[in-house]
Backbone and ligand atoms as CSV (ligand in chain L), in Angstrom:
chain,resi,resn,atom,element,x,y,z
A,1,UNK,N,N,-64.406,114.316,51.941
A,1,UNK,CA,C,-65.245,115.058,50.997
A,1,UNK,C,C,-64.671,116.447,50.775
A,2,UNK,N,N,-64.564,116.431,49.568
A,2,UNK,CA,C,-64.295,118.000,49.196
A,2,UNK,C,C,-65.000,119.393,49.164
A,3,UNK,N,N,-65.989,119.382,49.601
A,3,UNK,CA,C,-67.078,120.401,49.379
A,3,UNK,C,C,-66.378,121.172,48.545
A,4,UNK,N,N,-65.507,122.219,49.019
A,4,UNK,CA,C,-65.115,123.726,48.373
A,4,UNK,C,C,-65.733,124.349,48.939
A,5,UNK,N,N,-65.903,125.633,48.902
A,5,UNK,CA,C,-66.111,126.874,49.271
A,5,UNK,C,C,-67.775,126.702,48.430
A,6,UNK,N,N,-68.746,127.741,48.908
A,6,UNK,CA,C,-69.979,128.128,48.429
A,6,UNK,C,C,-69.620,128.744,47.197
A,7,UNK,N,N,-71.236,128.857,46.499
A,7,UNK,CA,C,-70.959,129.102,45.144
A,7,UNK,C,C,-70.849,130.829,45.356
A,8,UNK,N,N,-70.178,131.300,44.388
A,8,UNK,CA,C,-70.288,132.772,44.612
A,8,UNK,C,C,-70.446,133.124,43.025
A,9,UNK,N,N,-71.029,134.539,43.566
A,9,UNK,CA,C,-71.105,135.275,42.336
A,9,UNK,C,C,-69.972,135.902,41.640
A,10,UNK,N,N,-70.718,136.840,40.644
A,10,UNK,CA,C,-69.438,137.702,40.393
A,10,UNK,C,C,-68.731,138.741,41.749
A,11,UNK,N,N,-67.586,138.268,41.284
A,11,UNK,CA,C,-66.659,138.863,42.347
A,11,UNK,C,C,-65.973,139.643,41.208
A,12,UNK,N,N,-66.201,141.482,41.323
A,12,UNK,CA,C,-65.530,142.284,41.039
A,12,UNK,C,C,-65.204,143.069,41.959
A,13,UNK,N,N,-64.410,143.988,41.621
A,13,UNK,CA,C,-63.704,144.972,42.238
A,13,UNK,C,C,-64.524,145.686,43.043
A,14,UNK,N,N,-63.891,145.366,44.291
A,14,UNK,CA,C,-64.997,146.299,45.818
A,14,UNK,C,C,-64.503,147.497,46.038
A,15,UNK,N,N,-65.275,148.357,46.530
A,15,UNK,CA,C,-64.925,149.669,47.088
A,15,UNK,C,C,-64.410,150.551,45.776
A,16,UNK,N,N,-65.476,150.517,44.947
A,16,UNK,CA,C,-65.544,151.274,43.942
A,16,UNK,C,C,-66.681,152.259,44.263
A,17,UNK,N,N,-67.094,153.282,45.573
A,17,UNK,CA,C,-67.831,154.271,45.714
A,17,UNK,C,C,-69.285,153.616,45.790
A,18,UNK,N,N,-69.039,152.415,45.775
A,18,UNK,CA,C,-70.743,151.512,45.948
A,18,UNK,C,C,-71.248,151.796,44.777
A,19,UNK,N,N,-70.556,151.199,43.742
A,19,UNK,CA,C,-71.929,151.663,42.148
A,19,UNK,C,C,-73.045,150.484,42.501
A,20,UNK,N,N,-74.361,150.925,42.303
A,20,UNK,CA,C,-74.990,150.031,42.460
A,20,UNK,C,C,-75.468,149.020,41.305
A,21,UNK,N,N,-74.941,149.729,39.845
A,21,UNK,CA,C,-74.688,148.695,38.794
A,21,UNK,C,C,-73.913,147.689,38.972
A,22,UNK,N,N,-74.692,146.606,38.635
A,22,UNK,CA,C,-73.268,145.329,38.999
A,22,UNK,C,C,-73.127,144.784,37.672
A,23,UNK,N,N,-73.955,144.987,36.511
A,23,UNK,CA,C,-73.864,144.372,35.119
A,23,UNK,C,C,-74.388,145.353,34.305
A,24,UNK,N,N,-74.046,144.935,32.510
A,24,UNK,CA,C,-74.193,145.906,31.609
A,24,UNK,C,C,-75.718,144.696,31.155
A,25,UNK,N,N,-76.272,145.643,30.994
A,25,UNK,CA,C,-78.192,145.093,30.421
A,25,UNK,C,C,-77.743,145.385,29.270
A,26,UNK,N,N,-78.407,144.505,28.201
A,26,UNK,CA,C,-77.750,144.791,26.895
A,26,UNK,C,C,-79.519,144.256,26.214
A,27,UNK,N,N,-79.454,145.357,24.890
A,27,UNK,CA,C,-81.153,145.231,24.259
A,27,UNK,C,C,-80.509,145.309,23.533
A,28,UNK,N,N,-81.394,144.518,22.600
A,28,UNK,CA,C,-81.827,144.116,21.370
A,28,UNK,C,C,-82.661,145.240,20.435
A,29,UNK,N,N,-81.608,145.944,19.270
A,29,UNK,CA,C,-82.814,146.346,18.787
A,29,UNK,C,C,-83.970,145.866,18.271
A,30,UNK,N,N,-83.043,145.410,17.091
A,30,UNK,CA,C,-83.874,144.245,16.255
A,30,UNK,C,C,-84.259,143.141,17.132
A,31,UNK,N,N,-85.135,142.606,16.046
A,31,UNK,CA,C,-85.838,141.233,16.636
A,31,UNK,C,C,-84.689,140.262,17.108
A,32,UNK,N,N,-84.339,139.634,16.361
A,32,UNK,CA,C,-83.374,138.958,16.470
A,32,UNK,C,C,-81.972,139.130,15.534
A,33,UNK,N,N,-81.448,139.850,15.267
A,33,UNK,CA,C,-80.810,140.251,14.306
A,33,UNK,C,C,-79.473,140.625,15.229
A,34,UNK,N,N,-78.287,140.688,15.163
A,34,UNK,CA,C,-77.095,140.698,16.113
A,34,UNK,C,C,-76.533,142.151,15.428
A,35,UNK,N,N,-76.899,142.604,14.512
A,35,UNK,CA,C,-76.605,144.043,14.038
A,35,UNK,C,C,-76.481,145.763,14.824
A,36,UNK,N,N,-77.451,145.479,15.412
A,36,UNK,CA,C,-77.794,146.634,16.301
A,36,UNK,C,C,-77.869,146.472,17.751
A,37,UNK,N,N,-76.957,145.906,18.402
A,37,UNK,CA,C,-76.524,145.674,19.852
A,37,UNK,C,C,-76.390,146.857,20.637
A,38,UNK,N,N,-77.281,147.391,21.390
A,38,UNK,CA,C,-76.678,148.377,22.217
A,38,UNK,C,C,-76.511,147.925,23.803
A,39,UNK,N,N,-75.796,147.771,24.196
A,39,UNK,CA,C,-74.953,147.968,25.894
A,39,UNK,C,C,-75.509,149.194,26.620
A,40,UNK,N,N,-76.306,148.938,27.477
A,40,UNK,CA,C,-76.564,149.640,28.762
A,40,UNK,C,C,-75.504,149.890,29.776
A,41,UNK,N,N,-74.953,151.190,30.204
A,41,UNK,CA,C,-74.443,150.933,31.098
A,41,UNK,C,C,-74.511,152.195,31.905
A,42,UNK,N,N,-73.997,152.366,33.235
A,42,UNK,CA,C,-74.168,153.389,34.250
A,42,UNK,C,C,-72.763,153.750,34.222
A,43,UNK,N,N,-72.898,155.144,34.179
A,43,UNK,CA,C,-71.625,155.973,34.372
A,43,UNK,C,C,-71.291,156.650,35.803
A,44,UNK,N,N,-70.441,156.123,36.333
A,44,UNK,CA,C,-69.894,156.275,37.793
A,44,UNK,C,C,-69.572,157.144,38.432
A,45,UNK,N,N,-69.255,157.859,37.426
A,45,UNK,CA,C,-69.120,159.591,37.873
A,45,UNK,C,C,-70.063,160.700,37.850
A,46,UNK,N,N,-71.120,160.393,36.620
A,46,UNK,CA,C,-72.176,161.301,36.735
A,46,UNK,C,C,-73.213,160.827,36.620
A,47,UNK,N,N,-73.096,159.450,36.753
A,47,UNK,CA,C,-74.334,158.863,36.992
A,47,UNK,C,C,-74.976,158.853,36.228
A,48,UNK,N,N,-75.077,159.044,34.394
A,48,UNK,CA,C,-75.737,159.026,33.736
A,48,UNK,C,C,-75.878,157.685,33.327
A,49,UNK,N,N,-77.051,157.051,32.723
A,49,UNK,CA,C,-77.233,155.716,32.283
A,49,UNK,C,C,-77.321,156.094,30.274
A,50,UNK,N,N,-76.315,155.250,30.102
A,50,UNK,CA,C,-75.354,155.777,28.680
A,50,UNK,C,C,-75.910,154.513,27.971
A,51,UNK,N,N,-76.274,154.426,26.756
A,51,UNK,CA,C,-76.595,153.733,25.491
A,51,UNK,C,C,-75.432,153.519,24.745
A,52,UNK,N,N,-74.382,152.616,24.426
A,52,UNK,CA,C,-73.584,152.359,23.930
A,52,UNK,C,C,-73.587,150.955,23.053
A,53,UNK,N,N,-72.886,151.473,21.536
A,53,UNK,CA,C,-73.117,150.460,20.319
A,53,UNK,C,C,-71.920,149.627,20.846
A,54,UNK,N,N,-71.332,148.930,20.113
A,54,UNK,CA,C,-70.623,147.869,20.036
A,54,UNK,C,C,-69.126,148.591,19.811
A,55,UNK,N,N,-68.953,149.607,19.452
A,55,UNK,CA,C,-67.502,150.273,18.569
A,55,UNK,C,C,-66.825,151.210,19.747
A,56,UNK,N,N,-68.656,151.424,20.906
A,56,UNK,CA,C,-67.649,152.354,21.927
A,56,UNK,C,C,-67.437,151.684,22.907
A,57,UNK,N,N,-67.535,150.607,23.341
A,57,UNK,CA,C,-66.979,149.523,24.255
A,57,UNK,C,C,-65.239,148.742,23.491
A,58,UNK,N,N,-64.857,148.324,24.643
A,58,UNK,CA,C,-63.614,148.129,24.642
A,58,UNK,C,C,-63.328,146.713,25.431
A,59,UNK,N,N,-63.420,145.395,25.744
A,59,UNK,CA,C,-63.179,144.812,26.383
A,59,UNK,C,C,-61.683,144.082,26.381
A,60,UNK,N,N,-61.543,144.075,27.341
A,60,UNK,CA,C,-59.780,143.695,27.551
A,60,UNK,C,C,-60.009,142.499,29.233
A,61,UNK,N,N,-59.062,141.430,28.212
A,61,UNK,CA,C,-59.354,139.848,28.732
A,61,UNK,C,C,-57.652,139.967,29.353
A,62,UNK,N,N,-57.595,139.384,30.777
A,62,UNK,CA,C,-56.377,139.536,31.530
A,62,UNK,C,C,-56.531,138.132,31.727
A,63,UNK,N,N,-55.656,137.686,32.416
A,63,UNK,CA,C,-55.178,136.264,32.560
A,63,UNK,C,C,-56.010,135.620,33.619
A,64,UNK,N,N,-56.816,136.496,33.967
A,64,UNK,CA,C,-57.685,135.997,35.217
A,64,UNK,C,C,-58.905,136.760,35.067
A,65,UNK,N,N,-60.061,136.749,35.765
A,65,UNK,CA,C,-61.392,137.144,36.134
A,65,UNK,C,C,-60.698,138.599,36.611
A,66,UNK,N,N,-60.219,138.682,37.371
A,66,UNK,CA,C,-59.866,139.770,38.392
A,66,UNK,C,C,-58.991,140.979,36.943
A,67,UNK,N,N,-58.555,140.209,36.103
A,67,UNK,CA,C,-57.905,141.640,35.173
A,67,UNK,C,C,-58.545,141.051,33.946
A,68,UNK,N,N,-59.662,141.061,34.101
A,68,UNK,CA,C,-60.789,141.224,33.085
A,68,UNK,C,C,-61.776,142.114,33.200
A,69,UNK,N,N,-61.570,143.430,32.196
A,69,UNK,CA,C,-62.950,144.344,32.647
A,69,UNK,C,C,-63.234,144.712,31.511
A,70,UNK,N,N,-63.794,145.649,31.197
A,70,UNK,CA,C,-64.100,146.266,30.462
A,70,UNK,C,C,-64.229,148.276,30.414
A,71,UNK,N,N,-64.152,148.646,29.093
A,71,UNK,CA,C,-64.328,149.912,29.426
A,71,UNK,C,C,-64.933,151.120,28.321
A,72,UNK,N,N,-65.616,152.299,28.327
A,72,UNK,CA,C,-66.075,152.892,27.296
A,72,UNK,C,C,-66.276,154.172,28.077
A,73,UNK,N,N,-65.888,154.931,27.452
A,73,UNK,CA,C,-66.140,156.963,27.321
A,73,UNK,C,C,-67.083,157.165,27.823
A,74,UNK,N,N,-67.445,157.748,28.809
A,74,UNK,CA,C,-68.692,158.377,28.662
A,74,UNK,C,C,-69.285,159.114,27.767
A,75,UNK,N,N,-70.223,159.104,27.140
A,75,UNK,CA,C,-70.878,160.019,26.398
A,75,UNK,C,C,-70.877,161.673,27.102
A,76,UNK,N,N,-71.447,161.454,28.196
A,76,UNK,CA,C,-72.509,162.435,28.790
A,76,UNK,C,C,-71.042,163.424,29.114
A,77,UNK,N,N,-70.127,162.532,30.419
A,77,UNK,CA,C,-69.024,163.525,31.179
A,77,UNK,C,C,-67.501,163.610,30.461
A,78,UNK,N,N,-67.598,162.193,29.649
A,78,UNK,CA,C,-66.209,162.305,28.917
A,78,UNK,C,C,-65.192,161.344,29.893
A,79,UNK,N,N,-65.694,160.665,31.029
A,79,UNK,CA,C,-65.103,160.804,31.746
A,79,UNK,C,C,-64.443,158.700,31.441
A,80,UNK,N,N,-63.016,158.353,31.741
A,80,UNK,CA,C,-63.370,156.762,30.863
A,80,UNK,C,C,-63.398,155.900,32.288
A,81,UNK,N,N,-64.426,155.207,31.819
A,81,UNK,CA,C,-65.203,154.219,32.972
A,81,UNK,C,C,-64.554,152.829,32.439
A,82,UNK,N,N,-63.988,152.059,33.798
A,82,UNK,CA,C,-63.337,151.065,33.416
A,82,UNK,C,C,-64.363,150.056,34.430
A,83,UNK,N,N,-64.674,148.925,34.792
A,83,UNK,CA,C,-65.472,148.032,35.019
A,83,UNK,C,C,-65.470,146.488,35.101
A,84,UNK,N,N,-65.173,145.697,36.173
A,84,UNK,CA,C,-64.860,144.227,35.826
A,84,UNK,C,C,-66.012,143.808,35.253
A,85,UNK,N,N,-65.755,142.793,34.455
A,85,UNK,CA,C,-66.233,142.047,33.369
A,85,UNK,C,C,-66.355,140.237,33.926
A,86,UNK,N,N,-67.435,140.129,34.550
A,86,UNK,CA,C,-67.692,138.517,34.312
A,86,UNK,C,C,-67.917,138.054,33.518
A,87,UNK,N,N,-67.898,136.520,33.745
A,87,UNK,CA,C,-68.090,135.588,31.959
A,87,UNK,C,C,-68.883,136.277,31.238
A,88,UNK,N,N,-70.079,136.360,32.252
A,88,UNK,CA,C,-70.936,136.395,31.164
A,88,UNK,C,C,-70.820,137.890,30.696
A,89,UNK,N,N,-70.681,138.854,31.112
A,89,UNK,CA,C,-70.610,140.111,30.287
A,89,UNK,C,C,-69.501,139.942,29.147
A,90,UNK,N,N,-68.372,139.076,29.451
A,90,UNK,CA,C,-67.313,139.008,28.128
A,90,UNK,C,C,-68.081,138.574,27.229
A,91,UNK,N,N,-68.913,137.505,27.456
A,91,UNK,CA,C,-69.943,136.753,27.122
A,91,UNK,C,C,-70.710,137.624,25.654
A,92,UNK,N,N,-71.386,138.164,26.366
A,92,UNK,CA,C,-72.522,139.581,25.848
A,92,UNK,C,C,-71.511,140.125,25.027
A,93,UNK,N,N,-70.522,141.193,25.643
A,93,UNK,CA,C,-69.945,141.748,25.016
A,93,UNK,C,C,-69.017,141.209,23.898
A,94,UNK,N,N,-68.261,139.762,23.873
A,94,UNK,CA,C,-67.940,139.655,22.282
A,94,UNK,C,C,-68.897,139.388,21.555
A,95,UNK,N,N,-70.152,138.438,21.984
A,95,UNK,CA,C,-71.466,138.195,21.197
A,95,UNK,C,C,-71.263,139.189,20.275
A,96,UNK,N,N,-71.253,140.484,21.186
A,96,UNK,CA,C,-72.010,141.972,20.475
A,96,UNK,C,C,-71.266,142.476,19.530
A,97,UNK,N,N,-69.953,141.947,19.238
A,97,UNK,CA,C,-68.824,142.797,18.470
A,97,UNK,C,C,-68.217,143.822,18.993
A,98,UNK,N,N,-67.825,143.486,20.153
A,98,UNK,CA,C,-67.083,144.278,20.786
A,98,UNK,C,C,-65.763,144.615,20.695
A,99,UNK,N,N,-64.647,145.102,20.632
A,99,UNK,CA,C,-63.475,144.918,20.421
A,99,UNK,C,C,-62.631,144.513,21.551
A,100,UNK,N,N,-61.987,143.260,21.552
A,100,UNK,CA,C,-60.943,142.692,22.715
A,100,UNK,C,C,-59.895,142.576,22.493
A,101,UNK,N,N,-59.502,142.804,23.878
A,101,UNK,CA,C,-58.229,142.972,23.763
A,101,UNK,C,C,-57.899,141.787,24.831
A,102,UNK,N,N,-56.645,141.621,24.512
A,102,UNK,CA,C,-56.148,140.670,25.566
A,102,UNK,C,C,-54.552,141.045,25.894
A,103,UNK,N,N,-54.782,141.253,27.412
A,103,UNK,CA,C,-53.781,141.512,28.007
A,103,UNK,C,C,-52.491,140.662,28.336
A,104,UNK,N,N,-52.509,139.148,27.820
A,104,UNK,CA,C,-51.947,138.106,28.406
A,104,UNK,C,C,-51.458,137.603,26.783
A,105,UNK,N,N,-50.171,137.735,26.433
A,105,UNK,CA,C,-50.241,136.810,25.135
A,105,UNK,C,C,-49.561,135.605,25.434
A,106,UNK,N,N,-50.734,134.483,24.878
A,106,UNK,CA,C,-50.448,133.429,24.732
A,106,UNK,C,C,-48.940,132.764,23.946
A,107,UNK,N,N,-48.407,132.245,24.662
A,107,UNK,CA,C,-47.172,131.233,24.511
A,107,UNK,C,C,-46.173,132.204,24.588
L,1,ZN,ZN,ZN,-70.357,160.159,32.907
């Protein structure tokens, strides 16, 4: 029997100062409308919790989970916050119109 290993979660990057954000919460303005996406996210350096549209996120897809993150300016410190990215936040974030990049070109 093969079991495998237990299921695990997202596995990002450890010993990042203990952020205790582990995902970007993303609201809806509109009802249902995919227009007005804003991205929640916590800023690591000053700790501000930043409201970000779709144009100031940046996601960049690496050949693996592990060089897949994401990243956006702080508003508040200026300061640029980079962040691994599980499925599902790539997920969210192209939903949202995010801009990707991909680090790996195919063929
Ligand atoms: Zn900041």
């Amino acid at each position: 029997m093969n079991g495998g290993s237990a299921v695990s979660g997202v596995q990002g990057l450890q010993g990042l100062q203990g952020v205790p954000e582990m995902s970007a919460a993303v609201a809806f303005a509109g009802m249902k409308r995919v227009v007005d996406v804003v991205f929640r996210a916590g800023c690591p350096d000053c700790r501000a919790n930043v409201e970000l549209g779709a144009s100031a996120l940046r996601l960049a897809i690496g050949a693996t989970s592990k060089t897949t993150f994401y990243s956006f300016t702080c508003p508040e410190c200026g300061v640029a916050v980079r962040k691994p990215a599980g499925e599902r936040i790539v997920e969210l974030l192209t939903g949202g119109g995010v801009r990707t990049l991909r680090l790996h070109s195919p063929g």
